[in-house]
VEXDREN-2710 file (C-alpha; in Angstrom, 1 decimal):
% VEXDREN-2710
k/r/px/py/pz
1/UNK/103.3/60.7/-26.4
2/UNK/104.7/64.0/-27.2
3/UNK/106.1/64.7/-30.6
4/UNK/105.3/63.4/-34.0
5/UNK/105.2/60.0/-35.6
6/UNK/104.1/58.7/-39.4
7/UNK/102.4/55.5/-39.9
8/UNK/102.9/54.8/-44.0
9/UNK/101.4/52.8/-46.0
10/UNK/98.6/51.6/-44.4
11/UNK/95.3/50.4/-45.7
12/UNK/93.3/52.6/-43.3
13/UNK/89.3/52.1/-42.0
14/UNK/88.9/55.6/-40.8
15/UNK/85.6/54.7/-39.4
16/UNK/83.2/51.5/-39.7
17/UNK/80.8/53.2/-42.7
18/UNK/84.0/54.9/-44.5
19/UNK/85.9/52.9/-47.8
20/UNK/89.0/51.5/-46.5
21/UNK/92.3/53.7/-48.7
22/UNK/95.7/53.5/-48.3
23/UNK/97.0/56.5/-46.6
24/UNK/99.5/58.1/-44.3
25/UNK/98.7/58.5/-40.6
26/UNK/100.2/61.8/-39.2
27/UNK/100.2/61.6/-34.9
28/UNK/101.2/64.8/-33.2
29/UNK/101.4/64.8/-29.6
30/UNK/99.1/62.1/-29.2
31/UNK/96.6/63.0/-31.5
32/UNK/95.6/62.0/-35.0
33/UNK/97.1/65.5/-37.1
34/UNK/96.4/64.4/-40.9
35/UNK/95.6/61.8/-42.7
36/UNK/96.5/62.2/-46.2
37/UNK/97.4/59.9/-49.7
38/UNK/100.8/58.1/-49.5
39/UNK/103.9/59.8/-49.4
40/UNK/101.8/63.6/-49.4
41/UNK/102.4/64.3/-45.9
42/UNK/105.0/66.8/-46.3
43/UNK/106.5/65.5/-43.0
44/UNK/110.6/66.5/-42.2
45/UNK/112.7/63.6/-42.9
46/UNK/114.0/63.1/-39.3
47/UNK/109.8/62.5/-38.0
48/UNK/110.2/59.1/-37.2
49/UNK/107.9/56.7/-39.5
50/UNK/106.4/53.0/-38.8
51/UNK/105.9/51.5/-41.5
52/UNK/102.5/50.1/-42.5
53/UNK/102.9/48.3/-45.7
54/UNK/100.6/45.3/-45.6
55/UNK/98.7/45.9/-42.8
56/UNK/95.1/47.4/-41.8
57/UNK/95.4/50.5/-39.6
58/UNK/91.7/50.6/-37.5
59/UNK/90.8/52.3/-34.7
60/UNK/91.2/50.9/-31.8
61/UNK/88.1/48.6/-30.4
62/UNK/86.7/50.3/-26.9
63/UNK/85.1/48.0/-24.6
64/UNK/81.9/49.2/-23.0
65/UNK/81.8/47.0/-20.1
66/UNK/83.9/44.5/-18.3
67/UNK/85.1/43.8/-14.8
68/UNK/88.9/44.2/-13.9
69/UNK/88.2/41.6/-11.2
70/UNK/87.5/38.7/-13.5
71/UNK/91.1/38.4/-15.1
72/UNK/91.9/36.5/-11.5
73/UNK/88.6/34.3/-11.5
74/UNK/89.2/32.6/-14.7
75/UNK/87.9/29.0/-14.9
76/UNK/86.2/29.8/-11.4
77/UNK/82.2/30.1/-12.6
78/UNK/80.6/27.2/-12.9
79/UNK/77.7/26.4/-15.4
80/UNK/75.3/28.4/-13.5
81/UNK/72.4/31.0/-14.9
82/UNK/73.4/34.6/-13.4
83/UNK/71.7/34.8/-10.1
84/UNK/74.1/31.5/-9.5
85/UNK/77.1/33.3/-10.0
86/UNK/76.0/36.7/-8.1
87/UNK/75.1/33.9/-5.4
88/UNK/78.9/32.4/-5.5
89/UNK/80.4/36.1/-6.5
90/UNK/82.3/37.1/-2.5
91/UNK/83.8/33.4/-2.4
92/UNK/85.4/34.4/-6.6
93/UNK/86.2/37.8/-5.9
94/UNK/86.5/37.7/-1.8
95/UNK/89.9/37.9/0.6
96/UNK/91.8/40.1/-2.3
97/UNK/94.1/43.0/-1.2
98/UNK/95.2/46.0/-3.3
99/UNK/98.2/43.8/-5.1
100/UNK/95.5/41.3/-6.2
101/UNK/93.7/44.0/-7.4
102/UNK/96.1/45.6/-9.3
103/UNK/97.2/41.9/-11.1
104/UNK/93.6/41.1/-11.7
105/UNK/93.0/44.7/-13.9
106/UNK/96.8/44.1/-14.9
107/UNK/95.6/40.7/-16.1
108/UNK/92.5/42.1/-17.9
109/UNK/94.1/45.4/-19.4
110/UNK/97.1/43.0/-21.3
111/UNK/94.5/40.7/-22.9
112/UNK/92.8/43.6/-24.5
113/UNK/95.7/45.3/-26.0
114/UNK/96.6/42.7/-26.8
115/UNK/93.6/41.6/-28.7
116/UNK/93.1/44.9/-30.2
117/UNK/91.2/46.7/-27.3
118/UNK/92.7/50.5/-26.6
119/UNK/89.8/51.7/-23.9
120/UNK/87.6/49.6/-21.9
121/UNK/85.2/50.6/-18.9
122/UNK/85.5/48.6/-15.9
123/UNK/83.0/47.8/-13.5
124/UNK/85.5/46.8/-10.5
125/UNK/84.7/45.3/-7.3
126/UNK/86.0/45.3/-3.9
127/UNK/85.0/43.4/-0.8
128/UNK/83.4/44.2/0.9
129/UNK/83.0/48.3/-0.2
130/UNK/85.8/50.1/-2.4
131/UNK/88.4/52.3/-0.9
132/UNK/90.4/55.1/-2.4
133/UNK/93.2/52.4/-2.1
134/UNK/91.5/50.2/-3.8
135/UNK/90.7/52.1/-7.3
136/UNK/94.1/53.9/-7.1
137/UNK/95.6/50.0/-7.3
138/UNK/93.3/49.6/-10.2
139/UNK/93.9/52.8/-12.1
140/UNK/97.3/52.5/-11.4
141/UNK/97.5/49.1/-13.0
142/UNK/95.5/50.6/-16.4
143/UNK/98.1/53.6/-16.6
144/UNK/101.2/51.4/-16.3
145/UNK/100.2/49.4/-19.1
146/UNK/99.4/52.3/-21.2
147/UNK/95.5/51.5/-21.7
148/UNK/92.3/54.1/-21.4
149/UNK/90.1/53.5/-18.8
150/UNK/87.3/54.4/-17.1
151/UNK/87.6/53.0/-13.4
152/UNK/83.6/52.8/-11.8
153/UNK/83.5/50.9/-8.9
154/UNK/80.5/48.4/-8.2
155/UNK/78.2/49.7/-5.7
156/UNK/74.9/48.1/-3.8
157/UNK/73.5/48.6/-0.3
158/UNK/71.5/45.5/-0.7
159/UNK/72.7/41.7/-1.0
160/UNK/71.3/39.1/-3.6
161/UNK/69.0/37.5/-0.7
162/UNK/68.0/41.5/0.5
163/UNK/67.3/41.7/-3.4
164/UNK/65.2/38.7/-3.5
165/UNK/63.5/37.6/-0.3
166/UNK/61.1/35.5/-2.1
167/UNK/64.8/33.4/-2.4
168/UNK/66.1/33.8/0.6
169/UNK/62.4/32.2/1.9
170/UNK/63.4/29.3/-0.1
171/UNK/66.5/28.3/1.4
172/UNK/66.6/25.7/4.1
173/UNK/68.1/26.1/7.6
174/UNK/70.9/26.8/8.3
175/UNK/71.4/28.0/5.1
176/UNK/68.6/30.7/5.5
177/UNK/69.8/31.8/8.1
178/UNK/73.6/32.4/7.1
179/UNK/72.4/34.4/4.1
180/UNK/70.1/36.4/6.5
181/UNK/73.5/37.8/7.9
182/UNK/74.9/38.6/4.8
183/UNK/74.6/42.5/4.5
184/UNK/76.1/44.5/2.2
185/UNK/78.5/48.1/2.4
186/UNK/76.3/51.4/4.1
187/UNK/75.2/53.6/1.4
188/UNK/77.3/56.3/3.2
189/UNK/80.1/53.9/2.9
190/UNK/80.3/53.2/-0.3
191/UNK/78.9/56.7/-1.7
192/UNK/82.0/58.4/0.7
193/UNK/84.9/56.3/-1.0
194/UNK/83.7/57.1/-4.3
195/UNK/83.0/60.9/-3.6
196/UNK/86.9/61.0/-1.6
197/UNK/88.2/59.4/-5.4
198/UNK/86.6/61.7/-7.0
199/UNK/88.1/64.8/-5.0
200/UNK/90.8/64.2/-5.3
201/UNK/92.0/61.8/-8.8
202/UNK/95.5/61.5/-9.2
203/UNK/95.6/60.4/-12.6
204/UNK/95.3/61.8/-16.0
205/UNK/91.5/62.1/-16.6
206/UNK/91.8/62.1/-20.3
207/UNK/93.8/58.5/-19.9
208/UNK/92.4/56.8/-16.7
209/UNK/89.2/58.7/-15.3
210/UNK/86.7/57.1/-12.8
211/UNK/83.1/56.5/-13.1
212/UNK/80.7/55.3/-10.8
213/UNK/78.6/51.6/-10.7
214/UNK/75.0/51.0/-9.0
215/UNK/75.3/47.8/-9.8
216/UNK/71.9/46.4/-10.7
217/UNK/68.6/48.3/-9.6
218/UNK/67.6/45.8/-7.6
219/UNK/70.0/45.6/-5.3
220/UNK/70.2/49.4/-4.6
221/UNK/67.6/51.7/-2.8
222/UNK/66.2/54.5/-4.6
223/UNK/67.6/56.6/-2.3
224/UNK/71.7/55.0/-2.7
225/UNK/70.6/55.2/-6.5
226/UNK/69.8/58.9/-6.2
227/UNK/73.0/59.4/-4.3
228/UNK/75.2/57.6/-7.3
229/UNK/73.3/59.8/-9.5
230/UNK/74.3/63.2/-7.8
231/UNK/78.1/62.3/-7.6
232/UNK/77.8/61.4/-11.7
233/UNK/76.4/64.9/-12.0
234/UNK/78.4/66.9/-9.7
235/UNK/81.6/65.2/-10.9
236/UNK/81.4/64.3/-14.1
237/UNK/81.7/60.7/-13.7
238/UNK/80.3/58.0/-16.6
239/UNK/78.0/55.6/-14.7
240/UNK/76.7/52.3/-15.5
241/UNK/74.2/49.8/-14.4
242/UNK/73.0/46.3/-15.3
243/UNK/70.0/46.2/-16.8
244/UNK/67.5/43.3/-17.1
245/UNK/69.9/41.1/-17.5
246/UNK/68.2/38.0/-16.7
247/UNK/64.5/37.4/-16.3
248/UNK/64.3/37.0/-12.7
249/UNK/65.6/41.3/-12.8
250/UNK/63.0/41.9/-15.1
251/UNK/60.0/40.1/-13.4
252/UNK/60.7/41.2/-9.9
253/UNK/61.0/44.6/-11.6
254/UNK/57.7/44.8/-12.1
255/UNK/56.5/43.3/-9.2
256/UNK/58.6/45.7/-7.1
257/UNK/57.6/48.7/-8.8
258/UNK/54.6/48.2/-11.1
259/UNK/56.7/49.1/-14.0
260/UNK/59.5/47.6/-16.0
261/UNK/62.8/48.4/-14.5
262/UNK/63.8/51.1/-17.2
263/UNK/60.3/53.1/-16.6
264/UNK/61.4/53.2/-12.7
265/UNK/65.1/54.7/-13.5
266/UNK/63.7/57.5/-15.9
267/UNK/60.9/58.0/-12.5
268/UNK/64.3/58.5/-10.1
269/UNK/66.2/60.1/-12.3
270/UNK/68.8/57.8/-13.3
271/UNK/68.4/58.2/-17.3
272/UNK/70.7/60.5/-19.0
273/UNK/73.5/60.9/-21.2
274/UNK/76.2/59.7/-18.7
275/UNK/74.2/56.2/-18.2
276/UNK/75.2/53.6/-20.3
277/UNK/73.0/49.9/-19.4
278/UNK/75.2/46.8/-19.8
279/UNK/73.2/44.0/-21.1
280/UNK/69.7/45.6/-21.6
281/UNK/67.8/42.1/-22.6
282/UNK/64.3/41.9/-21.0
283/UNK/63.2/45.5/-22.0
284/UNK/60.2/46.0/-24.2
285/UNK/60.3/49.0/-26.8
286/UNK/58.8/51.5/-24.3
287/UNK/61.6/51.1/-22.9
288/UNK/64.3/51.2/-25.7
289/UNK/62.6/54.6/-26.7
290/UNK/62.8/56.1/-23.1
291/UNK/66.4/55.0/-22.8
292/UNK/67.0/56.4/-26.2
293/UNK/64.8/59.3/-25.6
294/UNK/67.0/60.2/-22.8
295/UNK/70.6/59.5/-24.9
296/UNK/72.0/56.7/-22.6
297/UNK/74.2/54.2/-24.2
298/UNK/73.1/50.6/-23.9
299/UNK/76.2/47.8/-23.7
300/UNK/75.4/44.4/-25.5
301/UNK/77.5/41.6/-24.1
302/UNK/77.1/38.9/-25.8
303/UNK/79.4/36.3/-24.6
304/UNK/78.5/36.4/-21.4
305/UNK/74.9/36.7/-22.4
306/UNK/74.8/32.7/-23.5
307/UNK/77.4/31.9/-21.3
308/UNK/75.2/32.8/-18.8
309/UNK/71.6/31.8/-20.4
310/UNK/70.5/35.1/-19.8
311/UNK/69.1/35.8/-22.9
312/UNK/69.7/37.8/-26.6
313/UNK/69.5/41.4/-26.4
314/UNK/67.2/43.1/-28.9
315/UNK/69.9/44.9/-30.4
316/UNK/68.4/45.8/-34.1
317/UNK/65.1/47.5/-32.5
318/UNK/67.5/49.2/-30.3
319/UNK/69.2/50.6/-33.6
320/UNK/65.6/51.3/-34.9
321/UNK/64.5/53.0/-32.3
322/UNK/67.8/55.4/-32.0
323/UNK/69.1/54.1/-29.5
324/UNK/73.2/54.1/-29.2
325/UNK/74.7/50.4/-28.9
326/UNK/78.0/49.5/-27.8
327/UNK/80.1/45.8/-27.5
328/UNK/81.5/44.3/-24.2
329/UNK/83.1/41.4/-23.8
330/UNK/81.9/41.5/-19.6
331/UNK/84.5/39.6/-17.3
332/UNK/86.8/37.0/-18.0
333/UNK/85.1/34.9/-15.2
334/UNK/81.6/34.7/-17.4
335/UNK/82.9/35.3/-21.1
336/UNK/85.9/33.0/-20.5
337/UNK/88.0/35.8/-22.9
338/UNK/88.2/39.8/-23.1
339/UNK/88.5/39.1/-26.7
340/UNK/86.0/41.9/-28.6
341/UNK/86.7/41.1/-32.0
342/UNK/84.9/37.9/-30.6
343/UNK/82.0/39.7/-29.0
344/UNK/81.8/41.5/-32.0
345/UNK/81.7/39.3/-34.5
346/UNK/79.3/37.3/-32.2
347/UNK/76.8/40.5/-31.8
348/UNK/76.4/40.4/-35.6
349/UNK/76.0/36.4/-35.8
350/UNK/73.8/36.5/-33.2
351/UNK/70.9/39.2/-35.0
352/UNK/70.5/36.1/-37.8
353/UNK/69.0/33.7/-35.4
354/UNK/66.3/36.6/-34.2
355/UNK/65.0/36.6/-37.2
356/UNK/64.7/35.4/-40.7
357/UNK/64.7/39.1/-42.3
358/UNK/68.0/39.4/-43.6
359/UNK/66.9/43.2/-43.7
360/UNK/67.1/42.8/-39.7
361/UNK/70.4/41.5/-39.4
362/UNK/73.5/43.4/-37.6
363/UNK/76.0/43.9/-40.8
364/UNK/79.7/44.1/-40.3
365/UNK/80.1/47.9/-40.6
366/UNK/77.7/48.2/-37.8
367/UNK/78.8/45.7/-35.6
368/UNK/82.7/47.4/-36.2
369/UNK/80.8/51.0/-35.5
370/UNK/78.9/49.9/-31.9
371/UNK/82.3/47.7/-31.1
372/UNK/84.3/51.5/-31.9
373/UNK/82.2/54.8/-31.7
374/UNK/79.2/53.1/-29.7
375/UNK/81.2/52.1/-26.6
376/UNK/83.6/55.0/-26.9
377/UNK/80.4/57.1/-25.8
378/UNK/79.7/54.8/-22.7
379/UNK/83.4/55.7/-21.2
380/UNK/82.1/59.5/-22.1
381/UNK/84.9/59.8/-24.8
382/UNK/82.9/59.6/-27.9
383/UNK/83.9/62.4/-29.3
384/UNK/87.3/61.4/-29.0
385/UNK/87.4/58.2/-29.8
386/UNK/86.4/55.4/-32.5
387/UNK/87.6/57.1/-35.9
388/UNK/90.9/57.7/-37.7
389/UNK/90.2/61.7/-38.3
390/UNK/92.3/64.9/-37.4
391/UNK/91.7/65.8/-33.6
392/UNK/91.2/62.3/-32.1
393/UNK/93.3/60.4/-29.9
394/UNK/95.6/58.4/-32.1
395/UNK/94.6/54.8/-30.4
396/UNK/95.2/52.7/-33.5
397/UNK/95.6/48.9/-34.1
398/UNK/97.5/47.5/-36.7
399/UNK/96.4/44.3/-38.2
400/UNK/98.9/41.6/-40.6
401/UNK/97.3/41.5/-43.6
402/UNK/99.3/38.0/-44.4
403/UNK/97.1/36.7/-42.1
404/UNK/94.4/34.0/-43.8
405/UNK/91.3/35.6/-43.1
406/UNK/92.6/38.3/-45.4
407/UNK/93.7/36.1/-47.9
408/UNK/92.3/37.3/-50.7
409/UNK/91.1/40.6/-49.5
410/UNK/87.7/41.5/-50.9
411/UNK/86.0/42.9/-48.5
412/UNK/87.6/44.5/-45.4
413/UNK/85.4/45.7/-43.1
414/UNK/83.2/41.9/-43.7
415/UNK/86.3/39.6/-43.3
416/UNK/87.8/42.0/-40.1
417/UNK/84.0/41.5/-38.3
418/UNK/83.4/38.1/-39.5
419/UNK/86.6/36.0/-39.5
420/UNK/89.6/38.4/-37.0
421/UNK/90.1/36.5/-33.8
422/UNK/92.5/39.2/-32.7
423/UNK/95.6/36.8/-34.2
424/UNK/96.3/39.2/-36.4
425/UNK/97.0/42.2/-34.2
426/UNK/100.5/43.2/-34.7
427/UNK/100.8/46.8/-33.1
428/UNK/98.7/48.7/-30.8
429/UNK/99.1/52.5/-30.1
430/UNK/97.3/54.6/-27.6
431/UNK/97.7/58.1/-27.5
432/UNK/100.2/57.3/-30.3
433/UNK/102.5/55.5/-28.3
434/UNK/103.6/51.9/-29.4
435/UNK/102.0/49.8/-26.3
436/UNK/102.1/46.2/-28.3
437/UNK/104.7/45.1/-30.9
438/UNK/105.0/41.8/-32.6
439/UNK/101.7/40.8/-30.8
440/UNK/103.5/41.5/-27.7
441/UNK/102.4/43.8/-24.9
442/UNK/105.6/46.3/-24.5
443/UNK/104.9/47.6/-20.7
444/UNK/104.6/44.7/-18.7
445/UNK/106.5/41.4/-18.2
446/UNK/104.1/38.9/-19.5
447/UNK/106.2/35.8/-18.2
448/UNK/106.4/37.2/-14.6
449/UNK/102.9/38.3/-14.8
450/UNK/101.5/35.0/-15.9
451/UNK/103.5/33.4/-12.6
452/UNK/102.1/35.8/-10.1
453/UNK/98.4/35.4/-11.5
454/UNK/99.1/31.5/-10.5
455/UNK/100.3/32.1/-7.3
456/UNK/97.8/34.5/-6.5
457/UNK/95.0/32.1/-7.9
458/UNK/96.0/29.4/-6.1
459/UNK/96.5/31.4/-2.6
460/UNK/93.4/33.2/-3.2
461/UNK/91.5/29.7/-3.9
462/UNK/92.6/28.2/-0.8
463/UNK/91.4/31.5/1.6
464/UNK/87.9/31.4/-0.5
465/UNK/87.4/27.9/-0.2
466/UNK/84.4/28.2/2.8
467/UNK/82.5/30.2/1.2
468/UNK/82.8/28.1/-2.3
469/UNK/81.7/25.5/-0.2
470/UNK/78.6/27.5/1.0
471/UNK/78.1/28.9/-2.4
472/UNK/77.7/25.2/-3.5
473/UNK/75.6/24.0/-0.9
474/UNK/73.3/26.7/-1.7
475/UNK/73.2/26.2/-5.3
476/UNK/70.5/24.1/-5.6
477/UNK/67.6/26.1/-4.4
478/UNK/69.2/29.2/-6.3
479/UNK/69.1/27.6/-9.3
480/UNK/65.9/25.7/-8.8
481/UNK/64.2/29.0/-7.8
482/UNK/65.3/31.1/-10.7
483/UNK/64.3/28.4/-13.1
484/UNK/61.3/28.1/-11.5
485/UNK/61.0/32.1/-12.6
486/UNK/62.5/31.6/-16.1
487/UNK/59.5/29.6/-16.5
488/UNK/56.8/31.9/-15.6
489/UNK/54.9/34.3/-17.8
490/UNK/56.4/37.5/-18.5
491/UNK/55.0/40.1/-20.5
492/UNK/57.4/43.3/-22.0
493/UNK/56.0/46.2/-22.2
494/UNK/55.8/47.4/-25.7
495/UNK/57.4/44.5/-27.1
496/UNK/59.1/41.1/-26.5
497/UNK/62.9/40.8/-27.0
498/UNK/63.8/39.9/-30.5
END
């Protein structure tokens, strides 16, 4: 937004550790210019104002991992343990062209905003490799909305069965075979459409910029992973991974290499400042202080994390160790929201039932700081975003203070982290430009939206419906088989998750 704008009034959290004051927000051209007492400005009369009186101006939350193509698989993941779901992911995600990609990121960016979310990095998929079509649709659906993004396409050269032969071995005929004929996207393939994106991006970097997605080590050759690596570094691009997610990634880790997953990314040079590692649960603290070490940005997501059973991430002897944390929400298909004042909230809760030592529990401050200025490094924007200061972005939220959870006020920070549910988000800016009003998102139609992510639900259901069908047939010896490996011994090098 070009030219200036003064938010008044406000009862402003600059960052997550500074005391909340009342003060005047100055925006100039997008960017935060001043932020000084009430009325001291010294703004011209004619620089239009917005008034702030009674509410909380925050910066707005950044999500540090989620995946565009959930907002269309709502209510479609069973109660399955994660392997299940990568097992029925093609018949969720499968048959969709570049308008269903575009609603599905369309879908996700409006339930940010309008839960308070100004940047989120997406880990998008398309079937069965992306194309430069593909991410445009997606990119182009963040920039009409008026959202920052980081667009990183999911990439893999091996299927979940190429991944885990021990679990394709399982499977009876013919259900063996069929998975045995599964094969995923060349590594040429997928590394091409991503390098042609990357040539040639037509979209504001600083708003919408695209990354780059190895999905999960061990369902990408060394080699691919090396190749994902070299277009992060000739390009620029942020790049994510899951990481030990479950305990089935983590045990066949080891097996596979002899070493814990993260000990065989710093060997292939995957670790670096551009990395960020969404879940990060079954790593010991030898690994924490590599990752660390090396200045990548782990993700904690827990919603999807006990949605899924896949485990509690260690997140205080990540802080310890100096590691940088973020908050995702993950998809809407295994979260069930892309609420992050939820996931926040949750990442603190969850740090009481680790452990007794009140001294070791996530507080609200940091919880608010990973959910802000931790993520915002993850999309490669943390100098940017996260704090109300001169020089940043202005991408503010503005919260009603009448709400109940603020009634009385006491403690800000405390009753934002611990009780805000995102009801009370009344206006959103990014890059100082109004994007939600009245709790409304300003730059789409919400009613026609909500009838064509029905439609397209529903048509989308009916093509998939085969391989739901085989996904469901094969469920049982999935899920027995990664049971049967929750169960087994595991030992983390270093240190066990807590």
């Amino acid at each position: 937004m070009k030219g200036r704008l003064l938010i008044e009034g406000g009862l402003v959290v600059a960052d997550a550790a500074s005391t909340p004051r009342h003060a005047d927000v100055l925006i100039e051209d997008g960017l935060i210019a001043a932020l000084t007492a009430p009325g001291a400005s010294g703004v011209d009369a004619a620089v239009p104002r917005l008034d702030a009186a009674d509410r909380i101006v925050m910066p707005g939350l950044v999500n540090g991992h989620t995946h565009a193509h959930g907002g269309l698989g709502r209510g479609a993941v069973e109660d399955v343990a994660l392997e299940g779901f990568l097992a029925a992911s093609p018949s969720i995600n499968g048959q969709r062209g570049l308008d269903d990609l575009a609603l599905s990121a369309t879908l996700t960016g409006v339930e940010l905003l309008r839960k308070g979310c100004t940047a989120l990095f997406d880990m998008t998929t398309q079937f069965p490799f992306p194309t430069v079509d593909g991410l445009h649709a997606v990119a182009g659906a963040y920039a009409r909305l008026g959202i920052r993004a980081v667009v990183s396409p999911m990439l893999a050269d091996h299927t979940l069965y190429q991944a885990y032969p021990e679990l394709l071995a399982t499977l009876p005929d013919p259900l063996r075979a069929g998975a045995a004929a599964l094969k995923a996207a060349s590594p040429a393939d997928n590394l091409a459409a991503v390098e042609a994106a990357a040539r040639d991006w037509p979209f504001d970097p600083a708003r919408v910029r695209l990354g780059i997605a190895p999905t999960i080590p061990l369902h990408c050759s060394d080699d691919f992973m090396r190749g994902c690596a070299r277009l992060s570094h000739t390009f620029g691009l942020p790049m994510q991974t899951h990481l030990a997610e479950s305990k089935m990634q983590a045990v066949f880790g080891e097996q596979r290499y002899g070493k814990s997953l993260v000990a065989h990314l710093a060997d292939i040079g995957l670790l670096g400042p551009r990395l960020s590692t969404a879940h990060a649960i079954w790593i010991g603290d030898d690994d924490i202080e590599r990752l660390a070490k090396a200045g990548v940005t782990a993700i904690h997501n827990p919603l999807s994390n006990l949605r899924l059973g896949s485990g509690i991430a260690p997140v205080r002897r990540m802080l310890q160790r100096g590691l940088r944390v973020g908050v995702g929400s993950d998809g809407a298909n295994t979260s069930d929201t892309q609420n992050l004042f939820e996931a926040t909230r949750l990442a603190a809760f969850l740090s009481r039932v680790m452990s007794p030592d009140e001294s070791r529990w996530i507080d609200a401050a940091e919880a608010l700081h990973m959910a802000t200025v931790g993520s915002a490094h993850a999309l490669g924007w943390g100098d940017r975003l996260g704090r109300i200061e001169a020089g940043r972005e202005a991408d503010l939220v503005l919260l009603d203070l009448s709400q109940p959870i603020y009634v009385p006020l006491r403690h800000v920070v405390r009753q934002m982290v611990h009780g805000e549910n995102g009801a009370a988000v009344d206006r959103v800016l990014v890059g100082g430009e109004v994007v939600v009003a009245g709790g409304k998102v300003l730059t789409v139609d919400e009613a026609a939206l909500r009838r064509q992510a029905q439609a397209a639900a529903e048509r989308l259901d009916a093509l998939n419906a085969e391989g739901r069908h085989l996904a469901q047939a094969m469920r049982p010896w999935v899920s027995s088989f990664c049971c049967g490996v929750g169960k087994s011994p595991f030992h983390l090098h270093g240190g066990r998750p807590g």
